[in-house]
TORKOL-4160 file (C-alpha; in steps of 0.2 Angstrom, whole numbers, padded with zeros to 4 digits, m for minus):
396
<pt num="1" X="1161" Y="m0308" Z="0182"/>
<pt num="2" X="1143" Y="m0299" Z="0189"/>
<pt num="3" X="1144" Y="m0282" Z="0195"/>
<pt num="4" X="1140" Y="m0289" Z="0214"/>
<pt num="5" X="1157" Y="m0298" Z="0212"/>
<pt num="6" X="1165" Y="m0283" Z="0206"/>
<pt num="7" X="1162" Y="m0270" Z="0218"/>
<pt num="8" X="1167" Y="m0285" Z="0232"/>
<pt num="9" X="1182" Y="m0284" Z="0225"/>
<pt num="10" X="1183" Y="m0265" Z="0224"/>
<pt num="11" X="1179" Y="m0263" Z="0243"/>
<pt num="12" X="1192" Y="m0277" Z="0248"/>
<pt num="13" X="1206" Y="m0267" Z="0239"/>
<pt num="14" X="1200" Y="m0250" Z="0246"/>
<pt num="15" X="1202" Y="m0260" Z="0265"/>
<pt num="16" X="1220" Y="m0267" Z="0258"/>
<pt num="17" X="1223" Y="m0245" Z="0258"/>
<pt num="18" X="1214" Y="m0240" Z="0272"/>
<pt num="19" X="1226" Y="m0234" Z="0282"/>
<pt num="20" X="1237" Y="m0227" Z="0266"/>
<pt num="21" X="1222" Y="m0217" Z="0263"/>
<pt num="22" X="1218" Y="m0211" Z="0280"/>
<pt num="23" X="1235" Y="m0206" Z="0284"/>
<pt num="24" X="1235" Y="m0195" Z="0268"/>
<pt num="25" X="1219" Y="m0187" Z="0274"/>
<pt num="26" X="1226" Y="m0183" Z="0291"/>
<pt num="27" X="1241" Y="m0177" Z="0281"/>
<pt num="28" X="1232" Y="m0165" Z="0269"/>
<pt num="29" X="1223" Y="m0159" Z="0285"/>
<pt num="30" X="1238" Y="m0154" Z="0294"/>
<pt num="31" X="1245" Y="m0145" Z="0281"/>
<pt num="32" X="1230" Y="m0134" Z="0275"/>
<pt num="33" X="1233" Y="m0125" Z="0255"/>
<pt num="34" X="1220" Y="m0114" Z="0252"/>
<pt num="35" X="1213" Y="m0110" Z="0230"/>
<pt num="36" X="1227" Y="m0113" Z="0217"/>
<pt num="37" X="1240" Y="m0116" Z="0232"/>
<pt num="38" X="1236" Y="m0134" Z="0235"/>
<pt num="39" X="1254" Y="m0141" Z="0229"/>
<pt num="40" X="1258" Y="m0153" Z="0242"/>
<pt num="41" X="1241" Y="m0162" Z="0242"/>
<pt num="42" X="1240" Y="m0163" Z="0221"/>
<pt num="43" X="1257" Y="m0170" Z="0222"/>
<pt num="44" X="1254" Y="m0180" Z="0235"/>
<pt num="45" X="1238" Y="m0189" Z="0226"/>
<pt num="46" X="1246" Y="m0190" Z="0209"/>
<pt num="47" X="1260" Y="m0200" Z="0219"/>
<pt num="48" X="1248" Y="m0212" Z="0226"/>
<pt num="49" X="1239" Y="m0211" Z="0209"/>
<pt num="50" X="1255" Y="m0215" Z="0201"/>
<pt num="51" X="1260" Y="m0230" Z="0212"/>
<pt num="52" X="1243" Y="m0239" Z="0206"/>
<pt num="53" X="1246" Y="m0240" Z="0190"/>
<pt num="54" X="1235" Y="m0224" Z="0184"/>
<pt num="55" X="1242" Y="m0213" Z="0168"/>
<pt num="56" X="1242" Y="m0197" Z="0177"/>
<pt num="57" X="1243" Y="m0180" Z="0170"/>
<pt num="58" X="1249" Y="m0164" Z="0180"/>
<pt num="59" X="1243" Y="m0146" Z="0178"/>
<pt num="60" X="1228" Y="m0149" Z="0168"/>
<pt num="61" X="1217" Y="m0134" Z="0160"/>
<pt num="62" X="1232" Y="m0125" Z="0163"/>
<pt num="63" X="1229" Y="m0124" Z="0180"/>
<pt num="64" X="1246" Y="m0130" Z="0189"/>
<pt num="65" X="1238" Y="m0140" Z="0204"/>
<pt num="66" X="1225" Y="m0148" Z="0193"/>
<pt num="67" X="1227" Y="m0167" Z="0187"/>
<pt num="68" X="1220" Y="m0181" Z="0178"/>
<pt num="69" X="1223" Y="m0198" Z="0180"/>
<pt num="70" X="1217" Y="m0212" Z="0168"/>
<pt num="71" X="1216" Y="m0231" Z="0170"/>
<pt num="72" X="1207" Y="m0242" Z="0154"/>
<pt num="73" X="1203" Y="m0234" Z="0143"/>
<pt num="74" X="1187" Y="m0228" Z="0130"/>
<pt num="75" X="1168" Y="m0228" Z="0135"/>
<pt num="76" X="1161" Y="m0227" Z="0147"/>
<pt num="77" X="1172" Y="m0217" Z="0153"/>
<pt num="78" X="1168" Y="m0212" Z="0173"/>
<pt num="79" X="1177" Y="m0198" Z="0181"/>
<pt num="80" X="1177" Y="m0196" Z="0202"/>
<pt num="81" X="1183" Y="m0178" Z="0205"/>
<pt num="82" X="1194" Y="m0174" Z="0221"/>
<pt num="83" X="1196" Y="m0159" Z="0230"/>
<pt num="84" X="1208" Y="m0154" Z="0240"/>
<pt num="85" X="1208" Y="m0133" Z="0244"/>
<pt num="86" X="1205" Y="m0128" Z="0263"/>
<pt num="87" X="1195" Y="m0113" Z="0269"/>
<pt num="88" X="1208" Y="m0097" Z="0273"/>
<pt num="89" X="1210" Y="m0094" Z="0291"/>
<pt num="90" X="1199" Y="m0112" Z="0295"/>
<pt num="91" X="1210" Y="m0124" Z="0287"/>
<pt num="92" X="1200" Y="m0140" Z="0282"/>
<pt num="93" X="1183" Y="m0134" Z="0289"/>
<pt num="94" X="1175" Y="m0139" Z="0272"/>
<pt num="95" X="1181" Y="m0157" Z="0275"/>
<pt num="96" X="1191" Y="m0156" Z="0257"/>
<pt num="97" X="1204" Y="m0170" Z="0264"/>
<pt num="98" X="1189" Y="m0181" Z="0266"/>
<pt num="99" X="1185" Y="m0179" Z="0247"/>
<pt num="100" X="1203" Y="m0180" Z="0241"/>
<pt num="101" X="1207" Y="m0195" Z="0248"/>
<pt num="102" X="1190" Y="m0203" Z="0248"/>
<pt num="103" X="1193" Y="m0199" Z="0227"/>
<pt num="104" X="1207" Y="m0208" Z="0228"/>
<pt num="105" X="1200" Y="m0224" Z="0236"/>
<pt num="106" X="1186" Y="m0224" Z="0225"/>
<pt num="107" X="1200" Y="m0223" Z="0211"/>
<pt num="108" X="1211" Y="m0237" Z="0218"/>
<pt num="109" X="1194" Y="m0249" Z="0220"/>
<pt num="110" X="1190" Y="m0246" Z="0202"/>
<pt num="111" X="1206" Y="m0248" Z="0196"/>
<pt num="112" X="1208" Y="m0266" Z="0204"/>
<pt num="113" X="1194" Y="m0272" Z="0195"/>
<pt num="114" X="1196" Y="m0260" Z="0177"/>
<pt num="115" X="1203" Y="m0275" Z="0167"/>
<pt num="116" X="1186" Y="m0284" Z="0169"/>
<pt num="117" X="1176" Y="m0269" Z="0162"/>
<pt num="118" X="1173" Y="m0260" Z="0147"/>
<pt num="119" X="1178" Y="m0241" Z="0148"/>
<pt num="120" X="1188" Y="m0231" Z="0158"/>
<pt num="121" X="1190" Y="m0223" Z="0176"/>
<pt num="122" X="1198" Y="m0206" Z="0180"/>
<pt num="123" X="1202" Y="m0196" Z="0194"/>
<pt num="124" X="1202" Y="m0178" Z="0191"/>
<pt num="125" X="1208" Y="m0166" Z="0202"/>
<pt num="126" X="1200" Y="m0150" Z="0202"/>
<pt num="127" X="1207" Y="m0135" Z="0213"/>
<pt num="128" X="1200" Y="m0119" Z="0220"/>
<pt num="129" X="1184" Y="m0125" Z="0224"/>
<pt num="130" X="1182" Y="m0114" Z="0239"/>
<pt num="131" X="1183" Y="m0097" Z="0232"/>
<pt num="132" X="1189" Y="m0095" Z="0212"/>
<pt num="133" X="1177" Y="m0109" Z="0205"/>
<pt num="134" X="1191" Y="m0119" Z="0198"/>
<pt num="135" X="1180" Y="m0131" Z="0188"/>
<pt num="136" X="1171" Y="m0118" Z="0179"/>
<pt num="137" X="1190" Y="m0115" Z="0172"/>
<pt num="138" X="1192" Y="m0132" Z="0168"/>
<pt num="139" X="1175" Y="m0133" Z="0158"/>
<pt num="140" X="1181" Y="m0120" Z="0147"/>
<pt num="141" X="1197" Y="m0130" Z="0143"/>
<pt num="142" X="1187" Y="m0144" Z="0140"/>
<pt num="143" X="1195" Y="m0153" Z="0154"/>
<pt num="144" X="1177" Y="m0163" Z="0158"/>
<pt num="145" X="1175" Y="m0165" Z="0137"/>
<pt num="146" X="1170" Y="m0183" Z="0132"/>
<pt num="147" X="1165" Y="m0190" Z="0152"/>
<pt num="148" X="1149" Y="m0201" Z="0153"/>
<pt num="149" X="1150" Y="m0198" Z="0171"/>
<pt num="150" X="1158" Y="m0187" Z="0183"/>
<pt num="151" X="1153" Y="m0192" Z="0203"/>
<pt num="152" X="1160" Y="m0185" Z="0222"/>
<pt num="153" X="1157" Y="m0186" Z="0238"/>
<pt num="154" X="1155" Y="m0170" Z="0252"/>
<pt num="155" X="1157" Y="m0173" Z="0270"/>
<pt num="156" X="1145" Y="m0165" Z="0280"/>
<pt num="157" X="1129" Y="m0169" Z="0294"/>
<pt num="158" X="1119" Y="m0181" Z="0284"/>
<pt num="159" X="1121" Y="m0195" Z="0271"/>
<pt num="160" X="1112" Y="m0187" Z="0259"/>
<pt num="161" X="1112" Y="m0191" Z="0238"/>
<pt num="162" X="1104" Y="m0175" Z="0234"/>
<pt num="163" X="1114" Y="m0160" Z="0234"/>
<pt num="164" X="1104" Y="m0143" Z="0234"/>
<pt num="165" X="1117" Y="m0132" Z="0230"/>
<pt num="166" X="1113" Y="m0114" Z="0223"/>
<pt num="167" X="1119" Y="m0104" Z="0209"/>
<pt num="168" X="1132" Y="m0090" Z="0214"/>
<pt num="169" X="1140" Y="m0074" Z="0210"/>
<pt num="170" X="1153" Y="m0065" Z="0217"/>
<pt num="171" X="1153" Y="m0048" Z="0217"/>
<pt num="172" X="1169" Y="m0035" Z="0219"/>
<pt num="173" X="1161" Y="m0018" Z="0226"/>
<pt num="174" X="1172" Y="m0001" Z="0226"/>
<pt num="175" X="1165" Y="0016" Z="0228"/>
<pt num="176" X="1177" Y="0031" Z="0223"/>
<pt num="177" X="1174" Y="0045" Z="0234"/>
<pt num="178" X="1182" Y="0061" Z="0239"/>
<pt num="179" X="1193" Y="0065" Z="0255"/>
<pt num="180" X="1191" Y="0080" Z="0265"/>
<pt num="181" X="1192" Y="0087" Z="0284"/>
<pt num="182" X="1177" Y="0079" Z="0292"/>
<pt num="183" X="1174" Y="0091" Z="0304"/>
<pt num="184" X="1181" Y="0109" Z="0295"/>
<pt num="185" X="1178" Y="0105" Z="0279"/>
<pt num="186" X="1164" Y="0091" Z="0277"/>
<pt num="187" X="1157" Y="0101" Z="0264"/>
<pt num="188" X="1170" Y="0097" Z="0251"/>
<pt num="189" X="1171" Y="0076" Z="0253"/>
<pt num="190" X="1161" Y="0066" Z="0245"/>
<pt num="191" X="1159" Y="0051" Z="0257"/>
<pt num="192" X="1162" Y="0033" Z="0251"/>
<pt num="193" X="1157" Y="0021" Z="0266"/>
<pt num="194" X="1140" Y="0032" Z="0267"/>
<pt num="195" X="1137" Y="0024" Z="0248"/>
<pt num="196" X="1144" Y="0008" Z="0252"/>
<pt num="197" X="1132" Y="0008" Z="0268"/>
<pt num="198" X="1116" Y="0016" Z="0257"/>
<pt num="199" X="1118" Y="0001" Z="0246"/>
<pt num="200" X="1121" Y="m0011" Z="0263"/>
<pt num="201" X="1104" Y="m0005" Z="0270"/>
<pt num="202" X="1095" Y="m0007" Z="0251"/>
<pt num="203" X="1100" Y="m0024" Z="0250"/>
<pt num="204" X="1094" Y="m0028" Z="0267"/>
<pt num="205" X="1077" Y="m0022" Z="0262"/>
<pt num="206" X="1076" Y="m0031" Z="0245"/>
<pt num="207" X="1079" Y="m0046" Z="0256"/>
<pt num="208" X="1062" Y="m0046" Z="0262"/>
<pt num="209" X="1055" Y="m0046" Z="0244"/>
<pt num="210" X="1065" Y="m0062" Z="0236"/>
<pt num="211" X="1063" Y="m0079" Z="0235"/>
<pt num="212" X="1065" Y="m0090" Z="0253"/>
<pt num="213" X="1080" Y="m0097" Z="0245"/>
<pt num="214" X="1088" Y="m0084" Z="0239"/>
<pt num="215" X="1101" Y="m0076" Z="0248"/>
<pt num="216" X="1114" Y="m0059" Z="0245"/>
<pt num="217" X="1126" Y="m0057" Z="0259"/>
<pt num="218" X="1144" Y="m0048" Z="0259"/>
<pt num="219" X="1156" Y="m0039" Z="0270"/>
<pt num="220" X="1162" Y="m0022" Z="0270"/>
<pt num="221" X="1183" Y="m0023" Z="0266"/>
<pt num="222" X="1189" Y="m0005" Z="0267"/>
<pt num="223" X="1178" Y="0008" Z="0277"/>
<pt num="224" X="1191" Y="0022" Z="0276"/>
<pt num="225" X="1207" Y="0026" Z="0288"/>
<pt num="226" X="1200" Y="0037" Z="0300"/>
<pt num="227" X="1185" Y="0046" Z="0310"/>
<pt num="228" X="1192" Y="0062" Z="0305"/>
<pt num="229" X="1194" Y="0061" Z="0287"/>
<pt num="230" X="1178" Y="0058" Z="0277"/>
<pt num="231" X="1182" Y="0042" Z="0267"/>
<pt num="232" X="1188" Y="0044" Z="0251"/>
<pt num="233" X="1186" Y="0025" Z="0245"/>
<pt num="234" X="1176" Y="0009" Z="0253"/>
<pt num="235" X="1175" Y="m0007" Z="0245"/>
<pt num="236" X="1165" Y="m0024" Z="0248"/>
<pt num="237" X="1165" Y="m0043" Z="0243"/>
<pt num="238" X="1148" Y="m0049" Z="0241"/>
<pt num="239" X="1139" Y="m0067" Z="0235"/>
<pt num="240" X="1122" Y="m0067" Z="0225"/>
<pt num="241" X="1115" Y="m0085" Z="0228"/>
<pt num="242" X="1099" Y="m0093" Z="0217"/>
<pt num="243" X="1090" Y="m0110" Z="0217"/>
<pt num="244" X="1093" Y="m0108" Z="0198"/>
<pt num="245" X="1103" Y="m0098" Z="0186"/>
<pt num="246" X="1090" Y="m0088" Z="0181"/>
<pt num="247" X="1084" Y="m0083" Z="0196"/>
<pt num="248" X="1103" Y="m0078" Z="0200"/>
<pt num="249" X="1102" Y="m0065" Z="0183"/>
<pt num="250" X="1089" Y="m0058" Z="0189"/>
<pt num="251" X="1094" Y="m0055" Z="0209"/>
<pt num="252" X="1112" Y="m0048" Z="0199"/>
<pt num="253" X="1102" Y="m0034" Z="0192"/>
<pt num="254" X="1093" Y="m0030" Z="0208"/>
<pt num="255" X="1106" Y="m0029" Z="0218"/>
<pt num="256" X="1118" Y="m0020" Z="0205"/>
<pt num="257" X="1102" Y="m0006" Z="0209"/>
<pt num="258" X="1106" Y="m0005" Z="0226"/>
<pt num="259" X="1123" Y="0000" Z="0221"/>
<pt num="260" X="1118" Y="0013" Z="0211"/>
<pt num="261" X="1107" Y="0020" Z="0223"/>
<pt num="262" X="1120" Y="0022" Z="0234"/>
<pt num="263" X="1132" Y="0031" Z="0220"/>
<pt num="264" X="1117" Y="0041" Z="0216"/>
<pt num="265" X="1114" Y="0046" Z="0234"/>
<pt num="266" X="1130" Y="0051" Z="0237"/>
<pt num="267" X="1139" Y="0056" Z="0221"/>
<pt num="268" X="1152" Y="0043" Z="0223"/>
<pt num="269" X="1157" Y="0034" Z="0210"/>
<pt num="270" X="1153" Y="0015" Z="0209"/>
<pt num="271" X="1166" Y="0001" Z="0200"/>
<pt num="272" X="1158" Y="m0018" Z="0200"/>
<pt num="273" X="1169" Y="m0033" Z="0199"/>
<pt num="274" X="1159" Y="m0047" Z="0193"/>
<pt num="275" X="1168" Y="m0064" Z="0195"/>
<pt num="276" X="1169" Y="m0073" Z="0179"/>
<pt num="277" X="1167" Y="m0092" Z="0185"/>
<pt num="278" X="1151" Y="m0091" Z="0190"/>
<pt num="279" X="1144" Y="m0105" Z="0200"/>
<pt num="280" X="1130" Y="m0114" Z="0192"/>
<pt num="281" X="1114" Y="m0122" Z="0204"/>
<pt num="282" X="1115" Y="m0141" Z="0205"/>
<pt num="283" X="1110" Y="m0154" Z="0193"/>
<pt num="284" X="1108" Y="m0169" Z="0202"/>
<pt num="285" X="1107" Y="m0183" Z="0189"/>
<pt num="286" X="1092" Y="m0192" Z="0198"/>
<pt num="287" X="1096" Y="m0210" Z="0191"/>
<pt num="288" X="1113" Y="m0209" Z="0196"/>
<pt num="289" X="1107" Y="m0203" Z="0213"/>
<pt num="290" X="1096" Y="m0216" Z="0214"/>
<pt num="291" X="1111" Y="m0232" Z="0212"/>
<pt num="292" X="1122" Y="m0221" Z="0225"/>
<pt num="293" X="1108" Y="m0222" Z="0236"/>
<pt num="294" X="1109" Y="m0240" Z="0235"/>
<pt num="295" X="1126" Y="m0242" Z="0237"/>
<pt num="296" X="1128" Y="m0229" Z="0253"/>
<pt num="297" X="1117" Y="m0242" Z="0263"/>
<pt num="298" X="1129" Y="m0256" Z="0257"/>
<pt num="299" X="1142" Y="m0248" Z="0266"/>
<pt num="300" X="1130" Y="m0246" Z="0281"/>
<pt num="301" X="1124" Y="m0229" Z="0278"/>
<pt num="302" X="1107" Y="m0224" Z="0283"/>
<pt num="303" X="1096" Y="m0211" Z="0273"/>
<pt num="304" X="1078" Y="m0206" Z="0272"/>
<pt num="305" X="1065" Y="m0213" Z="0262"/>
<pt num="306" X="1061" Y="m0196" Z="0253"/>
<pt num="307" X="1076" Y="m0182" Z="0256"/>
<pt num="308" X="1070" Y="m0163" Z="0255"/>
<pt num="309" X="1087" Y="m0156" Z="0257"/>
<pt num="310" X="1088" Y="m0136" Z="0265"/>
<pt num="311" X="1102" Y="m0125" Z="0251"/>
<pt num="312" X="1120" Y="m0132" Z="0256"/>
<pt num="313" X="1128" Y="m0114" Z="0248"/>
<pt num="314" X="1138" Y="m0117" Z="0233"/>
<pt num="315" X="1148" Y="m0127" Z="0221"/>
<pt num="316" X="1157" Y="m0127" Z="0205"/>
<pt num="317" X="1151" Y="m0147" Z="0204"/>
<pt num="318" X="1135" Y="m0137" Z="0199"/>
<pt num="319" X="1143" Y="m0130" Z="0184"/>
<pt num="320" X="1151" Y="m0147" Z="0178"/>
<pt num="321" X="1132" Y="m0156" Z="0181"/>
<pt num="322" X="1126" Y="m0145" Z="0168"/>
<pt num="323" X="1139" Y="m0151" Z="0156"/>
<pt num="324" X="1140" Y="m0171" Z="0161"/>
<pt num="325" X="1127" Y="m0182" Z="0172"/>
<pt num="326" X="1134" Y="m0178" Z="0187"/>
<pt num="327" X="1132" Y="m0181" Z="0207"/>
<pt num="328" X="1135" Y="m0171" Z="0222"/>
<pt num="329" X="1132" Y="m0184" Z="0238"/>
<pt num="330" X="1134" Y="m0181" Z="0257"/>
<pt num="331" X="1143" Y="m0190" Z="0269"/>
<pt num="332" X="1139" Y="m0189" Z="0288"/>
<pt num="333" X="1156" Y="m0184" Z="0297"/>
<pt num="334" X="1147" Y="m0173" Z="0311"/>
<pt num="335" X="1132" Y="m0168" Z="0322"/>
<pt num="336" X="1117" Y="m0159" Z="0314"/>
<pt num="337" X="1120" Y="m0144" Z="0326"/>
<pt num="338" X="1140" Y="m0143" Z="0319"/>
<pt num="339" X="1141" Y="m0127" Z="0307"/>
<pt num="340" X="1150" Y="m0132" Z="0291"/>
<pt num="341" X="1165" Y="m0120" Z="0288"/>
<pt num="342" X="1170" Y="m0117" Z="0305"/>
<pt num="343" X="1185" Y="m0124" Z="0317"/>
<pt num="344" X="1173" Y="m0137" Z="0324"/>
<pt num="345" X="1170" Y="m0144" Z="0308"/>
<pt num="346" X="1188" Y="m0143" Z="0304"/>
<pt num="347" X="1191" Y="m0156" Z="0318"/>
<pt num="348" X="1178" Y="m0170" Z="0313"/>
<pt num="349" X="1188" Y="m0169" Z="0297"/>
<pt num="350" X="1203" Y="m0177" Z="0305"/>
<pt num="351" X="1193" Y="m0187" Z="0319"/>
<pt num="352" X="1186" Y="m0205" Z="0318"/>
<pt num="353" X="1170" Y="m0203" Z="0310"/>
<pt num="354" X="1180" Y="m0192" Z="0297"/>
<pt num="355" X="1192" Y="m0207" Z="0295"/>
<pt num="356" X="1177" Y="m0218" Z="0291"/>
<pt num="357" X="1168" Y="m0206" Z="0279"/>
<pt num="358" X="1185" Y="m0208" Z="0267"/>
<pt num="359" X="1182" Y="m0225" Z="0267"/>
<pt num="360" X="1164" Y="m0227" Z="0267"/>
<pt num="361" X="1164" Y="m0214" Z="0255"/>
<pt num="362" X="1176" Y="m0220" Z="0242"/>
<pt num="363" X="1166" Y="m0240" Z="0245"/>
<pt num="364" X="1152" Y="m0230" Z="0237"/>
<pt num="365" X="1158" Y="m0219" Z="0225"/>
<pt num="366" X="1169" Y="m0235" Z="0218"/>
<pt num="367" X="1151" Y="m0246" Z="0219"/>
<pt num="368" X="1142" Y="m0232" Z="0208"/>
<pt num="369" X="1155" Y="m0231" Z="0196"/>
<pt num="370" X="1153" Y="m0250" Z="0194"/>
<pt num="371" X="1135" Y="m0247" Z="0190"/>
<pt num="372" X="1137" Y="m0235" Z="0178"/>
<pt num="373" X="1153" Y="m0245" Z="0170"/>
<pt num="374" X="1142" Y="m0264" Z="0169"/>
<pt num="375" X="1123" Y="m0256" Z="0165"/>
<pt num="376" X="1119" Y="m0250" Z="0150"/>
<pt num="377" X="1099" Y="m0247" Z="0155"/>
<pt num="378" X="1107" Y="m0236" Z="0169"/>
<pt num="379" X="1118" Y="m0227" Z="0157"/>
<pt num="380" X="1101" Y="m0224" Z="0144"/>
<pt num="381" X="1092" Y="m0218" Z="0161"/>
<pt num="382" X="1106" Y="m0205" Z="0164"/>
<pt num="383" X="1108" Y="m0197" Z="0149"/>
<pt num="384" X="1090" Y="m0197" Z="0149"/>
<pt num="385" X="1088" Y="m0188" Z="0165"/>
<pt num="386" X="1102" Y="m0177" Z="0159"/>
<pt num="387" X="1093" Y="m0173" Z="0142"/>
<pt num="388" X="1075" Y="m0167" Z="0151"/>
<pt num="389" X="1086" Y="m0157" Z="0164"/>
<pt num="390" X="1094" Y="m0149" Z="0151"/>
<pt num="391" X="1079" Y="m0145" Z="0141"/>
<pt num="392" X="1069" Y="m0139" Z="0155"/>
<pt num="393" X="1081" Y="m0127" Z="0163"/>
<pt num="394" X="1078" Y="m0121" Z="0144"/>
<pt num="395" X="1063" Y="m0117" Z="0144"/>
<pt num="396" X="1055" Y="m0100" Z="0147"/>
């Protein structure tokens, strides 16, 4: 059987499941978990995993609402990674229903067809996407160890195959001041928001002086308790963002200056907190992204000759591309004037043209994973494209 015939089947089964699959993503988006919380959607998808025939695995890497689930088996062996963590206080404003359950259809069109292929398809699901970096956990417990391929899909205001997503850092900021009468006895305080806002003001003026792409932006947590006491502690949470990872070392250390500065300043003392899974810049595995492409307009999705993509923020997807070819695709759910990340967003999630993004999406995602199952020349070109990434983020 060709791969043409194949991926018909695969998109007949994912239209047998439609309305399984959209119910679940309405039903993930009404009940909103946010990083490491997300109990009800995990179970619910390794329920739905489970009644296709998948081997699934719960609480992978140690991480309790993580999961893999395996039908075939050996190599090639293509993993399609769902998430499912909303944003706190938006809910699902990232659209992480859509990816869950558009990971799922891509799952169940693949799995219809695995006993005419060679290899293996996994859906792994990967928590804490929005705010702890859940797959940089899972790397170091080889959780993405012995993948050909691991592929998504992100909604968002274009259908796009290139993700541009930057390297990032999270930064925990406390300054450790001294309290004291702020009017009878100033003299004796040593003022922690007056450091936390020295360093505020010296990172807005290194801003002028990095990169366009670049970007350092926090907020201010703990400011003191009152007007009348000179604060004795202030504290901030703050993301470094880079176009690539060495770029990001470098903006680290400028901005741990401004922190300095504002110790130094004040005589405050300065605590940094630096986040441990840090977010790597994408790798956009440009063979891969090349078959997607092709099989986005099959589903009737309509892209740009040449894409030039603007930074999308951050992912931890960035951090498993540098380990296995990977892809980070968009999927059209809203207007280009709808802010990703906010409650507008939050309801195209659940609306019509969410509901058809789960499906388009998971058509496309289970068509690619085809491709990289049947062609061998298209396996060689990724691990090729793979191998100069590698090399060249290397180099000096």
């Amino acid at each position: 059987m060709d791969a043409a015939e194949l991926k018909t089947r695969a998109r007949a089964a994912i239209d047998a499941h439609a309305a399984e699959l959209i119910a679940l993503s309405h039903r993930i988006h009404a009940c909103p978990e946010i990083a490491y919380q997300e109990v009800q959607a995990s179970g619910w998808l390794t329920d739905a995993l489970r009644r296709q025939g998948f081997d699934v695995t719960p609480g992978i890497a140690g991480l309790p609402t993580a999961f893999r689930a395996v039908a075939g088996s050996g190599h090639p062996a293509v993993a399609i990674l769902a998430e499912y963590d909303a944003l706190p206080g938006i809910g699902h404003g990232c659209g992480h229903n859509i990816i869950a359950t558009a990971a799922l259809g891509a799952g169940i069109g693949v799995r219809a067809v695995i006993d005419q292929l060679e290899g293996s398809v996994q859906v792994i699901g990967t928590p804490a996407e929005e705010v702890y970096g859940g797959k940089v956990a899972m790397i170091r417990e080889g959780a993405f160890d012995g993948l050909d391929a691991a592929i998504m899909t992100h909604p968002g205001t274009q259908d796009t195959v290139i993700a541009r997503a930057l390297a990032c850092a999270e930064l925990t900021v406390e300054y450790h001041g001294r309290e004291a009468h702020a009017a009878a006895q100033p003299e004796r305080g040593i003022n922690a928001l007056e450091a936390m806002i020295i360093a505020f003001n010296s990172i807005n003026s290194m801003r002028q002086h990095i990169r366009g792409t670049a970007r350092v932006h926090g907020v201010i947590t703990d400011g003191g308790e009152a007007p009348n006491i000179v604060p004795g502690h202030s504290a901030a949470s703050f993301l470094v963002r880079a176009e690539d990872d060495a770029y990001l070392e470098e903006l680290k250390r400028r901005v741990i200056a401004c922190f300095e500065a504002g110790a130094t300043a004040t005589g405050a003392t300065l605590e940094l907190r630096w986040n441990p899974n840090q977010y790597a810049a994408m790798n956009t595995n440009m063979a891969m992204a090349s078959a997607h492409r092709k099989n986005l307009a099959a589903v009737g999705r309509t892209l740009p000759e040449t894409e030039t993509p603007r930074p999308m923020g951050s992912t931890d997807m960035g951090n498993v591309s540098k380990v296995v070819p990977g892809i980070h695709p968009g999927i059209a759910i809203a207007p280009p004037d709808v802010n990703s990340h906010s409650p507008a967003f939050a309801e195209y999630a659940a609306s019509p043209s969410g509901d058809k993004a789960v499906i388009d999406g998971a058509k496309a995602l289970a068509m690619t994973a085809i491709d990289i199952l049947t062609d061998a020349d298209l396996r060689a070109a990724m691990r090729a494209d793979f191998e100069r990434s590698r090399q060249t983020a290397a180099s000096p």
